[in-house]
Biopython code that builds the backbone (N, CA, C, O; Angstrom):
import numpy as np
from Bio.PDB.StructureBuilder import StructureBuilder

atoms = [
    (1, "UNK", "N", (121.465, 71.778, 101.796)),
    (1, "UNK", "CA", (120.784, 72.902, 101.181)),
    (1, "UNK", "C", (120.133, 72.517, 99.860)),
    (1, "UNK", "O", (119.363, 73.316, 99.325)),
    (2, "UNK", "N", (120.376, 71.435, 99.351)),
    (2, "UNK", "CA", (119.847, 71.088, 98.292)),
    (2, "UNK", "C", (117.970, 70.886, 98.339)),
    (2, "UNK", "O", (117.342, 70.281, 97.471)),
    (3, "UNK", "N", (117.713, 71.164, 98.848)),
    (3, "UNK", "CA", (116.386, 70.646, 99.918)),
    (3, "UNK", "C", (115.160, 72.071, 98.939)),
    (3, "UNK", "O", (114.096, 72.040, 98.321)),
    (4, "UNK", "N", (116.213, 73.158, 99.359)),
    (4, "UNK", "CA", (116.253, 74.209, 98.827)),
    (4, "UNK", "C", (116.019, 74.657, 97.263)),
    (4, "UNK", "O", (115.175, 75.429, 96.809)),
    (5, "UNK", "N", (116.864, 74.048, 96.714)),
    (5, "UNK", "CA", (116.909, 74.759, 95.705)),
    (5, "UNK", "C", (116.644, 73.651, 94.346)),
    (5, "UNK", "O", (116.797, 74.019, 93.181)),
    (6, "UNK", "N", (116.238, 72.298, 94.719)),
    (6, "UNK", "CA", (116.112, 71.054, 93.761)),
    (6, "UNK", "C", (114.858, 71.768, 92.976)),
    (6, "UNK", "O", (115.106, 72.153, 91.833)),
    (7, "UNK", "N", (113.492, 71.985, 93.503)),
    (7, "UNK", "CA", (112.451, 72.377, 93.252)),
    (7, "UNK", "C", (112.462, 74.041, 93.885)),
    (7, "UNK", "O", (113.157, 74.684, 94.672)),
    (8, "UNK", "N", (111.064, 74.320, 92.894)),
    (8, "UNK", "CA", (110.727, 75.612, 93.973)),
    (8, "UNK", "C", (109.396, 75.636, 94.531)),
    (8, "UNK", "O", (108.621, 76.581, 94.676)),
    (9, "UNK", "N", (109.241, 73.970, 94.921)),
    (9, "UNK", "CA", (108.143, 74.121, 95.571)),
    (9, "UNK", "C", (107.663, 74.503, 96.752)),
    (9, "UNK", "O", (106.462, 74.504, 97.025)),
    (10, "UNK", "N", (108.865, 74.958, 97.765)),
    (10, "UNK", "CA", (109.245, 74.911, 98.995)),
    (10, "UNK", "C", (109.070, 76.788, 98.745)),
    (10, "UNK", "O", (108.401, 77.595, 99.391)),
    (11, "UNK", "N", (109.863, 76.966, 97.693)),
    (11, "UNK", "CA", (109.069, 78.602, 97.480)),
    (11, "UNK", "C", (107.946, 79.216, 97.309)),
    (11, "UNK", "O", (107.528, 80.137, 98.010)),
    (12, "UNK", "N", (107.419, 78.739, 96.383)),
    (12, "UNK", "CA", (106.004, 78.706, 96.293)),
    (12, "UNK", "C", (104.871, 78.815, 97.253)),
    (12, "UNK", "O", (104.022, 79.702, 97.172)),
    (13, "UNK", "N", (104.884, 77.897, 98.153)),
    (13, "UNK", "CA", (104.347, 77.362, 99.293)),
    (13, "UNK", "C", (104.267, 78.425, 100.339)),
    (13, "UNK", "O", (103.173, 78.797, 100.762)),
    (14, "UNK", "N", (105.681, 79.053, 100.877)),
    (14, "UNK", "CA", (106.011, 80.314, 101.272)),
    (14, "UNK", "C", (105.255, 81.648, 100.962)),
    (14, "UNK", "O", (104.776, 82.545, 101.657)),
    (15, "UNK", "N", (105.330, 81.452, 99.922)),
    (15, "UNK", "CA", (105.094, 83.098, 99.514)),
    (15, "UNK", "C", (103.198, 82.552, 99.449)),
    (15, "UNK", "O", (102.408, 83.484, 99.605)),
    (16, "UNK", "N", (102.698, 81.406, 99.275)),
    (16, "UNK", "CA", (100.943, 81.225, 99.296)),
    (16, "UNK", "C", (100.535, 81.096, 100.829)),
    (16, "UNK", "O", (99.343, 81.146, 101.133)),
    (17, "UNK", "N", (101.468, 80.939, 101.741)),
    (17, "UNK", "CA", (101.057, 80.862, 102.804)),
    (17, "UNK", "C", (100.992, 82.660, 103.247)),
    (17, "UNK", "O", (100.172, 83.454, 103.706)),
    (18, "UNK", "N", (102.297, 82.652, 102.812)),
    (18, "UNK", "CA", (102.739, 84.717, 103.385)),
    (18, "UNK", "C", (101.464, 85.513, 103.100)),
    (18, "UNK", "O", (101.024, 86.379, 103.856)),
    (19, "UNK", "N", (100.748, 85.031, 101.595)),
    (19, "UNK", "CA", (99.746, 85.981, 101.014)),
    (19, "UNK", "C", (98.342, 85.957, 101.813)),
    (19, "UNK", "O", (97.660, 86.920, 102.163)),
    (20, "UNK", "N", (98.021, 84.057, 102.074)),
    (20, "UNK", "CA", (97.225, 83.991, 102.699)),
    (20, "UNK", "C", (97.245, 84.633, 104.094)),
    (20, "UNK", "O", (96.226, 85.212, 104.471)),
    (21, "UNK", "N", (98.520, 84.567, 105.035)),
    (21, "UNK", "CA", (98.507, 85.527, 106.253)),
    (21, "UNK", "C", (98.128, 87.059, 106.078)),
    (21, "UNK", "O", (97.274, 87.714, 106.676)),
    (22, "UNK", "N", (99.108, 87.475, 104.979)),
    (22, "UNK", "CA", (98.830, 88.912, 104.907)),
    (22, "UNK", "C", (97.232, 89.421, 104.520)),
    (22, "UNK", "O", (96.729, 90.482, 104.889)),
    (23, "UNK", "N", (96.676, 88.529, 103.802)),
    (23, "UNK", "CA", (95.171, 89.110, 103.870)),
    (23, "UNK", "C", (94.201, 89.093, 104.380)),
    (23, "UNK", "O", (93.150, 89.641, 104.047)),
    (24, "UNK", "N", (94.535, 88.165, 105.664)),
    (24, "UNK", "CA", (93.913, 87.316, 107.099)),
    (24, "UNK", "C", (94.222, 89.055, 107.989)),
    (24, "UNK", "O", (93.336, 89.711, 108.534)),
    (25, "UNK", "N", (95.713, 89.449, 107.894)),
    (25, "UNK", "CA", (95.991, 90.368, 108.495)),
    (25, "UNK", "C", (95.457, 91.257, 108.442)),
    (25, "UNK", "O", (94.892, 91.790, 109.397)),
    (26, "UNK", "N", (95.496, 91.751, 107.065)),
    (26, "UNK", "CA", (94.468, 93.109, 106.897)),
    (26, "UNK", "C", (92.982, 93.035, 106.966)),
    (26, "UNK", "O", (92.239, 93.910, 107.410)),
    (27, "UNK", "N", (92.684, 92.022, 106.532)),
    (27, "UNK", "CA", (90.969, 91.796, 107.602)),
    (27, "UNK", "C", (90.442, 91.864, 109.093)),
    (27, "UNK", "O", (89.352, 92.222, 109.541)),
    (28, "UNK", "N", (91.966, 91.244, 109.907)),
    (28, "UNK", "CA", (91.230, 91.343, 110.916)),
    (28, "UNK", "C", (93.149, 91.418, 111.643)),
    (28, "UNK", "O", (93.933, 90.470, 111.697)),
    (29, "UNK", "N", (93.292, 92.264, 111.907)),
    (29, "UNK", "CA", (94.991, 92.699, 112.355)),
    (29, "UNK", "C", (94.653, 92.059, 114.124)),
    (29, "UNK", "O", (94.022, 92.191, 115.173)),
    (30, "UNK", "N", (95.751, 91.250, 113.286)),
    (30, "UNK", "CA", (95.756, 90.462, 115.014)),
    (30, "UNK", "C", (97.803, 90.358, 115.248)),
    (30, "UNK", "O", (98.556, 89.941, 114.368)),
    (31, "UNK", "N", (98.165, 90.761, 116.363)),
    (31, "UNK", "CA", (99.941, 90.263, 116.394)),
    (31, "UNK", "C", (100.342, 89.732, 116.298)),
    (31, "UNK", "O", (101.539, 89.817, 116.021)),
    (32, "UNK", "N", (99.410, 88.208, 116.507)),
    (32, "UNK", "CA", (100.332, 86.794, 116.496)),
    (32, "UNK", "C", (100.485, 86.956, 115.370)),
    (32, "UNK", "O", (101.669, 86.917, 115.036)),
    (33, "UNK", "N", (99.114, 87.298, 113.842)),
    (33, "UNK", "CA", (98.858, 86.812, 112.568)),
    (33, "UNK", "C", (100.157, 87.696, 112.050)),
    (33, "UNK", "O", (101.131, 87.025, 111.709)),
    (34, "UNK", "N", (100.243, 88.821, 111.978)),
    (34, "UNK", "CA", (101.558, 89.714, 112.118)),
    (34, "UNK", "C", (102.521, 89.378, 112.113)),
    (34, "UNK", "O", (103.367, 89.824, 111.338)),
    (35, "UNK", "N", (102.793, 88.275, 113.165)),
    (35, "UNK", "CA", (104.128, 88.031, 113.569)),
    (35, "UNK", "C", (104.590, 86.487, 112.804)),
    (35, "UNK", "O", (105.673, 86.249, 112.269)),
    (36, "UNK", "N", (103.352, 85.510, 112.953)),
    (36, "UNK", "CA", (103.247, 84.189, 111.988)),
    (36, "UNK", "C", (103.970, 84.843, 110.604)),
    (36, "UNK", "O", (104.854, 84.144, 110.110)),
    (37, "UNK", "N", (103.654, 86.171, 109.919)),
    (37, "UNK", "CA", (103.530, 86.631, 108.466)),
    (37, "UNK", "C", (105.104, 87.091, 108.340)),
    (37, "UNK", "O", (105.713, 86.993, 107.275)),
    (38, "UNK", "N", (105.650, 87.568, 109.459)),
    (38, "UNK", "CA", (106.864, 88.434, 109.344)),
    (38, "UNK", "C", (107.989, 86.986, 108.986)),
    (38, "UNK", "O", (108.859, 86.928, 108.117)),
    (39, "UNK", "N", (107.505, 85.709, 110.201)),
    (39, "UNK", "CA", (108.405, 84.729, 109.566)),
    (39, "UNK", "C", (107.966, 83.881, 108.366)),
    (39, "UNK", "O", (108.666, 82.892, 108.152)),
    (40, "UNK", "N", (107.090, 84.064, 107.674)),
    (40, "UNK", "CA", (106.424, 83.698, 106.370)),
    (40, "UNK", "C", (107.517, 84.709, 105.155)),
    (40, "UNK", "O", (107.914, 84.167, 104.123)),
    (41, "UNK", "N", (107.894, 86.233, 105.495)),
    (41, "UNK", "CA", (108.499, 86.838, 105.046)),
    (41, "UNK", "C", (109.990, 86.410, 105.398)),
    (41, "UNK", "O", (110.651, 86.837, 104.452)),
    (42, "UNK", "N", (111.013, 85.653, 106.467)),
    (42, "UNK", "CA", (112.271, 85.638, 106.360)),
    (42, "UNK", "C", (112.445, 84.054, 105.819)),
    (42, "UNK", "O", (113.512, 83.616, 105.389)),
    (43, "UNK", "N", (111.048, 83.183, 105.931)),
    (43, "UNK", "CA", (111.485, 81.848, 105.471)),
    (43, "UNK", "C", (111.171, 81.942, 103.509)),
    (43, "UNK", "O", (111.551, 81.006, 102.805)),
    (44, "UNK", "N", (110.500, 83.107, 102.925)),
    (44, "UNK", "CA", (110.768, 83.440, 101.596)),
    (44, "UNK", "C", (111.686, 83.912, 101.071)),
    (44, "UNK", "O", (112.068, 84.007, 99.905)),
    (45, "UNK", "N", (112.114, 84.281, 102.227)),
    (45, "UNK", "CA", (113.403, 85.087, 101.896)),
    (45, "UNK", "C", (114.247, 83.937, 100.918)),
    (45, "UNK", "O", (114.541, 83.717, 99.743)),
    (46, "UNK", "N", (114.419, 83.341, 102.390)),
    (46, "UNK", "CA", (115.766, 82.285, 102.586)),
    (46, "UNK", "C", (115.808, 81.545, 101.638)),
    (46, "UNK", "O", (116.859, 81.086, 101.189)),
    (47, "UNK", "N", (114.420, 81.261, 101.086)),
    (47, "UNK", "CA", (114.331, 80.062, 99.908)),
    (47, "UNK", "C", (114.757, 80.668, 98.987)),
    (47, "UNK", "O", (115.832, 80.220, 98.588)),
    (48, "UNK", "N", (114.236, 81.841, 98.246)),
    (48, "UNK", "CA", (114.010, 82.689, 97.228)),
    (48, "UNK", "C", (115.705, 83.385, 97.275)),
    (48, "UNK", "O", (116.277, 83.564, 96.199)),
    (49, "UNK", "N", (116.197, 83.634, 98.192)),
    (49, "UNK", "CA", (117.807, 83.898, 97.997)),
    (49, "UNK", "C", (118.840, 81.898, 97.824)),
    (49, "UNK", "O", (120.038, 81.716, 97.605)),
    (50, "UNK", "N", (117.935, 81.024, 97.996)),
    (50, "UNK", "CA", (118.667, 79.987, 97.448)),
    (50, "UNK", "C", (118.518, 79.743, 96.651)),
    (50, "UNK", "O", (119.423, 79.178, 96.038)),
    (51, "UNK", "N", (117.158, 79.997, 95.986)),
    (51, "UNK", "CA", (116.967, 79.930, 94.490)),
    (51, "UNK", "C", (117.807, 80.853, 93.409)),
    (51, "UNK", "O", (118.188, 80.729, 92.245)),
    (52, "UNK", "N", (117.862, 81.600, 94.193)),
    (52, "UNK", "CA", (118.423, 83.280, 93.146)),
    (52, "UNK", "C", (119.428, 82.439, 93.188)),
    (52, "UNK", "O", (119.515, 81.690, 92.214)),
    (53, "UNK", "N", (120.517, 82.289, 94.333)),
    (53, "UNK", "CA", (122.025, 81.695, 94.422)),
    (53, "UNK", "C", (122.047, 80.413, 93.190)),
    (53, "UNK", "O", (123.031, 80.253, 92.469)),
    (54, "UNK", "N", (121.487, 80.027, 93.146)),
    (54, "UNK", "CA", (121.820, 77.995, 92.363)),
    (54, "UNK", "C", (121.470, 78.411, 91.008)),
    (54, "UNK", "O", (122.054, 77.833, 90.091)),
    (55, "UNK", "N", (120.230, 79.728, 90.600)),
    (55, "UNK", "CA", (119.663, 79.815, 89.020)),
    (55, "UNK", "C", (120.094, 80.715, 88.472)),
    (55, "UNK", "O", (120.257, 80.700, 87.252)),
    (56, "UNK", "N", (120.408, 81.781, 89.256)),
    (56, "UNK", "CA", (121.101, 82.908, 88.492)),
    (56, "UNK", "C", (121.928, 83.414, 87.488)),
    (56, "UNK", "O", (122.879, 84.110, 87.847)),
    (57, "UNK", "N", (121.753, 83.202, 86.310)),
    (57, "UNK", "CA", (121.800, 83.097, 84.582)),
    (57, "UNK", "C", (121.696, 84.332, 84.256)),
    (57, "UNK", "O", (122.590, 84.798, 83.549)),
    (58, "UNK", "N", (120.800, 85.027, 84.598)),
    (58, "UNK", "CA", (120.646, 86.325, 83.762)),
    (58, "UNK", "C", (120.230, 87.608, 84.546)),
    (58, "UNK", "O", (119.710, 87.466, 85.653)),
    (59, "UNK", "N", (120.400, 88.663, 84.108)),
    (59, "UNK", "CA", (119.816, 89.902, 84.774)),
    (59, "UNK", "C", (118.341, 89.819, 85.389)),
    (59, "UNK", "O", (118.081, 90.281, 86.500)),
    (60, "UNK", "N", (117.343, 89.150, 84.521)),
    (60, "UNK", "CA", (115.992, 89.083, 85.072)),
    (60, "UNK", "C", (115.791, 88.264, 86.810)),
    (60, "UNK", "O", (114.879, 88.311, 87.636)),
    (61, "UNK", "N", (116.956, 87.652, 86.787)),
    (61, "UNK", "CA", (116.893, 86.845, 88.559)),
    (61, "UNK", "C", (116.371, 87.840, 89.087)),
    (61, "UNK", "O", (115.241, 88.147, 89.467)),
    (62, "UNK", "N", (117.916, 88.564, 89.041)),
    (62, "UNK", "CA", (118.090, 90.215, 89.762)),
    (62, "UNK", "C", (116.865, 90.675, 89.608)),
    (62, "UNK", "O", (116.181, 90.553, 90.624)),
    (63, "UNK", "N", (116.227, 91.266, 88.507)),
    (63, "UNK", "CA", (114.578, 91.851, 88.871)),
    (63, "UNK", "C", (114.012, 91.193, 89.724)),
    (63, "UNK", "O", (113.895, 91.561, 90.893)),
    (64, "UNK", "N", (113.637, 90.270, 89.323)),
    (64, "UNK", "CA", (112.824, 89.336, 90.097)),
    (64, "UNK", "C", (113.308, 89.606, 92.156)),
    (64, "UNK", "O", (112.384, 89.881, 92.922)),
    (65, "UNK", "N", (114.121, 89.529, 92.464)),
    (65, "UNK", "CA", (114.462, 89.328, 93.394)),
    (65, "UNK", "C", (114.654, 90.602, 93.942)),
    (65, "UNK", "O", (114.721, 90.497, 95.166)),
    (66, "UNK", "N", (114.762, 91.655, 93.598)),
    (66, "UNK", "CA", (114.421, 93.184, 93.970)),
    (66, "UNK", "C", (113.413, 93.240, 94.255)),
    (66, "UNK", "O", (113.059, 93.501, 95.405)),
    (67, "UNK", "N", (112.342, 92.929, 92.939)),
    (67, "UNK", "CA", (110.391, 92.984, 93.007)),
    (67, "UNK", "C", (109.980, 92.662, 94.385)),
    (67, "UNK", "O", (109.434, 93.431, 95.175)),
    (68, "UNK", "N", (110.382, 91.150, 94.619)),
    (68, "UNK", "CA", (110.203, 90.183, 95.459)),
    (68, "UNK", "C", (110.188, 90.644, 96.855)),
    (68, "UNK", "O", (109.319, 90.549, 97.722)),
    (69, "UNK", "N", (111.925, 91.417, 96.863)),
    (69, "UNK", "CA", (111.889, 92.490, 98.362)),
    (69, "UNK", "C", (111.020, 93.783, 98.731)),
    (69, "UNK", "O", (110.726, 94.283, 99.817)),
    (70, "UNK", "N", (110.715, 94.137, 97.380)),
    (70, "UNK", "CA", (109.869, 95.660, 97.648)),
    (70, "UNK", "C", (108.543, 94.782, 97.645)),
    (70, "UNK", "O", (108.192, 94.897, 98.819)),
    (71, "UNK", "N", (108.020, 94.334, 97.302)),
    (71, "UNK", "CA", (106.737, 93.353, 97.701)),
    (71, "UNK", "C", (106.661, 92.967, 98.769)),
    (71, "UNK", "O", (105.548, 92.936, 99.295)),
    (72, "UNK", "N", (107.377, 92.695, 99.214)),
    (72, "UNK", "CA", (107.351, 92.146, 100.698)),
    (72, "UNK", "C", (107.249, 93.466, 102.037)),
    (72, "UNK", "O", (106.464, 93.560, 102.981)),
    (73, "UNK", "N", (108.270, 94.255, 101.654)),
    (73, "UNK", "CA", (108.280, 95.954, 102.015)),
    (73, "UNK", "C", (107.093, 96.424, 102.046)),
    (73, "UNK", "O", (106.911, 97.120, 103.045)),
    (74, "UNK", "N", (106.052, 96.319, 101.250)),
    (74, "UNK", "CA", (104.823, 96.890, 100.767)),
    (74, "UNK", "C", (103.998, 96.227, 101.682)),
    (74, "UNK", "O", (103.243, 96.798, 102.468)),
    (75, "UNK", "N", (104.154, 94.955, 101.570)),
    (75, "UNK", "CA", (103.117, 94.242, 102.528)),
    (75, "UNK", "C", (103.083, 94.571, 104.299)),
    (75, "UNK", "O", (102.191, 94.578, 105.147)),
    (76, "UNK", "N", (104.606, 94.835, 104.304)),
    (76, "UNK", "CA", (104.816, 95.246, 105.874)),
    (76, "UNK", "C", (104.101, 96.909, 105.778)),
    (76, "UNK", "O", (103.211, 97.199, 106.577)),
    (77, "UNK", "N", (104.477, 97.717, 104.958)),
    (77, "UNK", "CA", (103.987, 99.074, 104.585)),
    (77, "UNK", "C", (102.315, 99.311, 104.988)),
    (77, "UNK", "O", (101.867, 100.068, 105.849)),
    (78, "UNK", "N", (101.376, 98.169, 103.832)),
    (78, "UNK", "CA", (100.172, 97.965, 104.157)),
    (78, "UNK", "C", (100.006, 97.810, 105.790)),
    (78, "UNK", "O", (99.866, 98.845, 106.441)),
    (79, "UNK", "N", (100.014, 96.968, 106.235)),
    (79, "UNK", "CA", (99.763, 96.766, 107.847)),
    (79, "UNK", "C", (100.037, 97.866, 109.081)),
    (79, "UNK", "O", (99.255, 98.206, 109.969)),
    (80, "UNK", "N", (101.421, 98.309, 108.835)),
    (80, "UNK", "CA", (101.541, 99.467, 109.686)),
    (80, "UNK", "C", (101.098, 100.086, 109.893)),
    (80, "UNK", "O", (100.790, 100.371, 111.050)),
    (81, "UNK", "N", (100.684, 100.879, 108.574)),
    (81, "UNK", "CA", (100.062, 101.876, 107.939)),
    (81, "UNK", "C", (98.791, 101.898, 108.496)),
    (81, "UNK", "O", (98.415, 102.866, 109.157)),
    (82, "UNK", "N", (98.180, 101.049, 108.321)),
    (82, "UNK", "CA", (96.765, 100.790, 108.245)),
    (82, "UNK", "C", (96.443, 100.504, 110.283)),
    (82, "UNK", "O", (95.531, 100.811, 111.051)),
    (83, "UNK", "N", (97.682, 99.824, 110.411)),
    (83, "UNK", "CA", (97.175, 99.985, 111.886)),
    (83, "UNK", "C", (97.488, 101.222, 112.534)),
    (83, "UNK", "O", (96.746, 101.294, 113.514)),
    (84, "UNK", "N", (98.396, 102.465, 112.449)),
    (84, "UNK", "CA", (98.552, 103.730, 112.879)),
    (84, "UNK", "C", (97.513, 104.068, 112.255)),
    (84, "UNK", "O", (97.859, 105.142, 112.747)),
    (85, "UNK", "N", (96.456, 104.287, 111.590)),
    (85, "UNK", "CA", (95.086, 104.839, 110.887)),
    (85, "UNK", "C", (95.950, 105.652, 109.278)),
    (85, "UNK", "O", (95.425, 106.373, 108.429)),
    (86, "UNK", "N", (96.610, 105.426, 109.320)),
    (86, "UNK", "CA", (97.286, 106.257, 107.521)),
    (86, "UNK", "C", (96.689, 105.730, 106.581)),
    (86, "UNK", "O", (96.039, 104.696, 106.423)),
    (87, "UNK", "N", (97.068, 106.783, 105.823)),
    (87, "UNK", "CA", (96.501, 106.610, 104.120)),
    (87, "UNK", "C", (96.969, 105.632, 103.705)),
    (87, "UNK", "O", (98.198, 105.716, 103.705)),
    (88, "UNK", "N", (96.383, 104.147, 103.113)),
    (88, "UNK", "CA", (97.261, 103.128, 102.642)),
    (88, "UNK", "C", (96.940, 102.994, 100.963)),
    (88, "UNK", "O", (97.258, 101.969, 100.360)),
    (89, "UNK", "N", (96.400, 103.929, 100.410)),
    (89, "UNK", "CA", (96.016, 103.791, 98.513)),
    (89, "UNK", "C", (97.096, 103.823, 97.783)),
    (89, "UNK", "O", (97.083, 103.215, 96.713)),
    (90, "UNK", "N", (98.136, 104.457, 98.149)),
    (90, "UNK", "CA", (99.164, 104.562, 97.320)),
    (90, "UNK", "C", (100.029, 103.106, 97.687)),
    (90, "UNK", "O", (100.444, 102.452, 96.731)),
    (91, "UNK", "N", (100.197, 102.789, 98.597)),
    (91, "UNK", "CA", (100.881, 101.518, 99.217)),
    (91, "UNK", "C", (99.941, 100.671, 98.699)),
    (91, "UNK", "O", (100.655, 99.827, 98.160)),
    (92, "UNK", "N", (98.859, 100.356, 98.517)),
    (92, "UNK", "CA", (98.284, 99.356, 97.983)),
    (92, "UNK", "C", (98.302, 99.240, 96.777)),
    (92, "UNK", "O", (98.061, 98.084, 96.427)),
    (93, "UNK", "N", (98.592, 100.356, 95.480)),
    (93, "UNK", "CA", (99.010, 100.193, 94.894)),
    (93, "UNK", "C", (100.225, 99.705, 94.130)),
    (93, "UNK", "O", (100.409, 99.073, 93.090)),
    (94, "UNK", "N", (101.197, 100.415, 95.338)),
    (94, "UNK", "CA", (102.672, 99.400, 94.864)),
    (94, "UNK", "C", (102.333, 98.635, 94.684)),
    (94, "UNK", "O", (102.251, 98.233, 93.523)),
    (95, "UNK", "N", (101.783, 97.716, 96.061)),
    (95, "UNK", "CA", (102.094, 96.410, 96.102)),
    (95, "UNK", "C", (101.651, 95.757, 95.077)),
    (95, "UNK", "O", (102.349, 94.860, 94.606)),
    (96, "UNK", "N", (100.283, 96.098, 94.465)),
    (96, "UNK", "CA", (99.555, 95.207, 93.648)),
    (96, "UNK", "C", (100.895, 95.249, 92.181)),
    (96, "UNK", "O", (101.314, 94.466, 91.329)),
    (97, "UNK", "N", (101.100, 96.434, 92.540)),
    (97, "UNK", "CA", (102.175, 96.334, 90.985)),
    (97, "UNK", "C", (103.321, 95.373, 90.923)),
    (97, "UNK", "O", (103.397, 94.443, 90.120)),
    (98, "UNK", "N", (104.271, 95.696, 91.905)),
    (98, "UNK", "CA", (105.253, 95.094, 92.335)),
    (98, "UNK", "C", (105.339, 93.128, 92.430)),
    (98, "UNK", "O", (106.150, 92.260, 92.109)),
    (99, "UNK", "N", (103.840, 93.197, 93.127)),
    (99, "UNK", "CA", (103.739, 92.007, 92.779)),
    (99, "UNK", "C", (103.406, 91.134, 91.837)),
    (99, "UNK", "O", (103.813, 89.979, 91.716)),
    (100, "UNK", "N", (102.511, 91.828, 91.045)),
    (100, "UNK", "CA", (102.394, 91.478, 89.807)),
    (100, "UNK", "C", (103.603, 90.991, 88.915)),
    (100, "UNK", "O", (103.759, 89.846, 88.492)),
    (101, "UNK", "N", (104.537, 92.222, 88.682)),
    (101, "UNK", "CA", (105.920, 92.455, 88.275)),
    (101, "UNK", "C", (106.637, 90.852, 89.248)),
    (101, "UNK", "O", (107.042, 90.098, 88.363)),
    (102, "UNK", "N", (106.805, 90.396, 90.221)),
    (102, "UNK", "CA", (107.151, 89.523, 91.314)),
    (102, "UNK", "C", (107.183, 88.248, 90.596)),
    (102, "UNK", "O", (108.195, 87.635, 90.253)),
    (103, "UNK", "N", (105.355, 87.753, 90.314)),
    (103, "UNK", "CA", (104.952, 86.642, 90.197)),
    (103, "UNK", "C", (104.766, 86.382, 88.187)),
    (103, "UNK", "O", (104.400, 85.352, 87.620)),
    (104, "UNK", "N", (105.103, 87.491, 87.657)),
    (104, "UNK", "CA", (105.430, 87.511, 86.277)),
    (104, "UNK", "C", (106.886, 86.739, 85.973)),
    (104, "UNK", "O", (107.163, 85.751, 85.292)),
    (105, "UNK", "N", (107.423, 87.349, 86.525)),
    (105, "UNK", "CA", (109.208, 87.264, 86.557)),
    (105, "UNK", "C", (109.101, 85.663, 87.158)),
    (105, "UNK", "O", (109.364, 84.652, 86.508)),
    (106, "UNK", "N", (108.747, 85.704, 88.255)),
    (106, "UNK", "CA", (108.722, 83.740, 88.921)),
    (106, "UNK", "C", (108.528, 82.774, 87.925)),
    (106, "UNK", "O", (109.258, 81.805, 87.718)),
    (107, "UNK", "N", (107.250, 83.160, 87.163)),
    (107, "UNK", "CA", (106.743, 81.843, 86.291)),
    (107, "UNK", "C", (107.491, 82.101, 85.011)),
    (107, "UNK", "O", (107.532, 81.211, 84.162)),
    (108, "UNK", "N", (108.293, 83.657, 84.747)),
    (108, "UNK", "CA", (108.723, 83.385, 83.057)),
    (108, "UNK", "C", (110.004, 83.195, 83.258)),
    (108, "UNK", "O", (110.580, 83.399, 82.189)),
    (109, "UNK", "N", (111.016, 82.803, 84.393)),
    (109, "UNK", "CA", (111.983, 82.502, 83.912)),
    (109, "UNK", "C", (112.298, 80.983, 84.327)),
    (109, "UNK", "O", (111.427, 80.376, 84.950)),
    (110, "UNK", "N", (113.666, 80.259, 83.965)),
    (110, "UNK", "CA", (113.484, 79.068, 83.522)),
    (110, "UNK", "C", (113.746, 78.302, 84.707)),
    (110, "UNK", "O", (114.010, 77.121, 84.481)),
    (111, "UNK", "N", (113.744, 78.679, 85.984)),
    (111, "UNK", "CA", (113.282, 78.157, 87.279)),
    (111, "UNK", "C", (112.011, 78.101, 87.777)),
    (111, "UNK", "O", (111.864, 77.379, 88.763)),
    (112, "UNK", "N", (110.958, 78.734, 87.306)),
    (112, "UNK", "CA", (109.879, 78.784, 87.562)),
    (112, "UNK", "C", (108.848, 77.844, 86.964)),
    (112, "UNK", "O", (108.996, 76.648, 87.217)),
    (113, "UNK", "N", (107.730, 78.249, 86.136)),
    (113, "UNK", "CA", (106.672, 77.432, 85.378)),
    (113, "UNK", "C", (106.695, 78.185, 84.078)),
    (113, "UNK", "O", (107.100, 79.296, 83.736)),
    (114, "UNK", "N", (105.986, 76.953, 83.350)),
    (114, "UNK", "CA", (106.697, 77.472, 81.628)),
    (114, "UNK", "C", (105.016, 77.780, 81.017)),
    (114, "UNK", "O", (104.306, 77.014, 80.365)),
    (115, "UNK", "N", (104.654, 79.477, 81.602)),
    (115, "UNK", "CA", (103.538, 79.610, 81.241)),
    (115, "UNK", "C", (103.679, 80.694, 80.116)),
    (115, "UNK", "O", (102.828, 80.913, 79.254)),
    (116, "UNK", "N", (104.797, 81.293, 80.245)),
    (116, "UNK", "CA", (104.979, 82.447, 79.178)),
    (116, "UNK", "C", (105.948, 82.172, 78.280)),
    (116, "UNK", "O", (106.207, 82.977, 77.386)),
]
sb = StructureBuilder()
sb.init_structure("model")
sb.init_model(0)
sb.init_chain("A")
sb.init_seg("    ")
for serial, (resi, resn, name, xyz) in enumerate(atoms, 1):
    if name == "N":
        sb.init_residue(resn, " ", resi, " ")
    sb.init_atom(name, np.array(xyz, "f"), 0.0, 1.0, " ", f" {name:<3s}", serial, name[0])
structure = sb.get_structure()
């Protein structure tokens, strides 16, 4: 498991691939792309709960790793949504927040990148 949690480049990678699916998805909603994205979402998981497990120092993990799940929630939210024909403005707003809040928390704490 160390594979895991030495770097978080293996996280990273995850969640740029997940983003790139998810906006492939909402352009052009296809099932496979859907379904490629859902395991883009349990292999972020997995990393991002080994990371939390090995760095976890302070309360901000915990944010971070809440954000991280309702971001991900949101993204499944967007798609559904949007493929039953529903209102998705308010859901697109989470997400943009949430993630924001997500990828703030990633780079400022001391597992991440030392941009803040």
């Amino acid at each position: 498991m160390d594979f895991l949690t030495s770097t978080t480049h293996l996280h990273i990678t995850t969640w740029v691939v997940m983003l790139v699916l998810f906006f492939v998805a909402v352009a052009k909603y296809s099932k496979g792309v859907h379904m490629a994205l859902r395991l883009f979402y349990l292999l972020a998981i997995v990393s991002g709960l080994a990371l939390y497990l090995e760095y976890r120092a302070t309360f901000e993990y915990d944010i971070k790793f809440t954000f991280a799940i309702l971001t991900i929630g949101m993204m499944e939210m967007v798609l559904v949504r949007g493929q039953k024909g529903k209102s998705t403005t308010v859901v697109w707003a989470l997400f943009a927040v949430f993630a924001l809040v997500t990828i703030f928390y990633g780079l400022k704490l001391p597992a991440g990148m030392d941009f803040f």
